[in-house]
N, C-alpha and C positions, 0 to 999 in steps of 0.2 A: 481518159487523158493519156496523153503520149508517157506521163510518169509512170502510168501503173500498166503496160504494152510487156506482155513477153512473147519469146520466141521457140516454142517446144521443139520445132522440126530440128532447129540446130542444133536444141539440146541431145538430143537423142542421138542424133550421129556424130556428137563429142563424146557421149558416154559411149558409144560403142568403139569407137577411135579409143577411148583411152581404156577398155578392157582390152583391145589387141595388144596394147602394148608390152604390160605383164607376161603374157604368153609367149612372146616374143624375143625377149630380154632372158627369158628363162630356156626358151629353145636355144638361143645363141648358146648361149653357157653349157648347154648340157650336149650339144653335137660341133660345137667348133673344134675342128683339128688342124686348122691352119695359122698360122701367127697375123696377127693383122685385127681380128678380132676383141673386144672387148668390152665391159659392162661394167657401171659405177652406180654409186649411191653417195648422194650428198643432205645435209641438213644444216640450219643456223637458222639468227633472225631475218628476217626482211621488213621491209614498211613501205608502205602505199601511198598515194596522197589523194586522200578522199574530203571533200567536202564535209565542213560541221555547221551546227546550228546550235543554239544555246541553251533550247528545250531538250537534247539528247546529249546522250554520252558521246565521245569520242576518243577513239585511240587507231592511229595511224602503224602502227606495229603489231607482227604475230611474227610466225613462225613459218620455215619453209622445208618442205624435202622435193627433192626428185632421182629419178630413176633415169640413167642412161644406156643406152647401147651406141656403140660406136666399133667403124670399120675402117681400118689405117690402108687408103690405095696411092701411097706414095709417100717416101720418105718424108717424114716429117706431118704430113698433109693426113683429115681424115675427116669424116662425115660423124654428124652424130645424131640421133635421134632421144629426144628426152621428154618426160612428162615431169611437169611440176604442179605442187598445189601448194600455195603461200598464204594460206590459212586464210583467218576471216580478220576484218576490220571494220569500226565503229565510226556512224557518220554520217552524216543527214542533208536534206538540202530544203528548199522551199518551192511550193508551188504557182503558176504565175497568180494564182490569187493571192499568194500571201502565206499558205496554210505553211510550216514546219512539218518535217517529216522526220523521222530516223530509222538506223536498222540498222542489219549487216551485211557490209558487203565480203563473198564470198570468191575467190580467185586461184583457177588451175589452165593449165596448159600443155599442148601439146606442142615441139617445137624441133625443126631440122635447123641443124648452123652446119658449116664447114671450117676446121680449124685447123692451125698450125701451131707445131710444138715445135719449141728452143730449148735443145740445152746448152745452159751457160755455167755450168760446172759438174765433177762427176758426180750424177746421181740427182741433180736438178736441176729442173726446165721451167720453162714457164709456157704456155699454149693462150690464144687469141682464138675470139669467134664469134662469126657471123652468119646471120638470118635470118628465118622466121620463126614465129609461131601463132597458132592458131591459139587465143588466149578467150577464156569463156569465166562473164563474171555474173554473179549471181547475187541480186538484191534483197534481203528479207525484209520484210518492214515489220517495224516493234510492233506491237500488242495488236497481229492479224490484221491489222487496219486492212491492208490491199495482198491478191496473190502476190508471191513474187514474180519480178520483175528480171530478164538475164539476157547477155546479149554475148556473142562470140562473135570477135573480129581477127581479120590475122593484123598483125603486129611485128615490126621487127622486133628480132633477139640477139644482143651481145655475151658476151662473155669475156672475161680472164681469168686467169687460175695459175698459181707456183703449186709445185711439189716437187714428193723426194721418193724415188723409189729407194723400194724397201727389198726388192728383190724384182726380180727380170718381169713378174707376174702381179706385183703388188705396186700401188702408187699411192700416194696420200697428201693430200696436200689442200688448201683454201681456194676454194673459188667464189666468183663474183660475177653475178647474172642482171643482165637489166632489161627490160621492158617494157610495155603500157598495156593499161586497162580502158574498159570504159561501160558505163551501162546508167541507160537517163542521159543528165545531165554531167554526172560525175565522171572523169577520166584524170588521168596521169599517169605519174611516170610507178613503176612498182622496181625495190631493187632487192636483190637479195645475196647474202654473204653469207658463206656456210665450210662446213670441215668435209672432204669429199672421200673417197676410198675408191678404186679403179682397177676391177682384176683383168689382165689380158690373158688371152689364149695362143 
């Protein structure tokens, strides 16, 4: 049945996309000598909107982090690369027979935006962003009933974010990420709100 279909080959070269990018984010950091450069970490909640059923649990909320690298090539203006993983979520659907299903679904990504930064008093800004990402979600279904089920699509990716630097190298501030999901039948909107930290070089 099309509900219990996955797709290895994509997985595979998501997980390898997403080990480049630690290595990546850590080379930046540790060889950049030119100003323009820099690398963040953020965390909060997030929630998804996953389909439920009344035979299974359901909880539309978890938890999110991501890793960024980003390179500023024009006043104000900058590219950013990031990976995120927005934890797992409770939630089920039915099959065209009728059967009830549950599990969890599991949600990371990898994702390029380009943004712009305002500042609108000394010491804070606020920055916008747009683009995509390459967003891979993964199904588990409760007590082994079926393998899992996972599917990566690209997806656009927004952003906004305020903060306050804390010195010419430090930033800190809230950001606000949005995007979608989808795997099966289930799909929507996933959003995620979090405390970020941003060292430049």
């Amino acid at each position: 049945m099309a509900y219990l279909t996955s797709f290895p080959p994509k997985g595979v070269a998501f997980r390898a996309a997403k080990r480049c990018l630690v290595p990546l984010a850590l080379c930046i950091g540790a060889n950049a000598t030119a100003q323009g450069l820099s690398v963040g970490i953020a965390a909060g909640p997030d929630r998804g909107r996953v389909d439920c059923v009344a035979s299974f649990p359901c909880d539309r909320s978890s938890t999110y982090w991501k890793l960024t690298g980003a390179y500023r090539f024009a006043d104000g203006w900058d590219a950013q690369l990031a990976w995120f993983s927005a934890g797992r979520f409770r939630g089920g659907n039915t099959t065209p027979l009728g059967t009830e299903f549950g599990g969890r679904f599991r949600v990371e990504g990898i994702g390029l935006t380009a943004g712009y930064r305002w500042t609108f008093a000394p010491g804070w800004s606020a920055v916008g962003r747009l683009g995509g990402a390459s967003v891979r979600t993964r199904f588990e279904y409760a007590g082994a009933l079926a393998d899992d089920a996972s599917k990566t699509l690209v997806q656009p990716l927004a952003g906004l974010g305020i903060g306050y630097d804390i010195s010419p190298s430090l930033r800190v501030g809230v950001d606000y990420d949005f995007t979608r999901f989808k795997v099966h039948t289930t799909r929507g909107p996933l959003h995620m709100l979090g405390v970020a930290a941003q060292f430049s070089f």
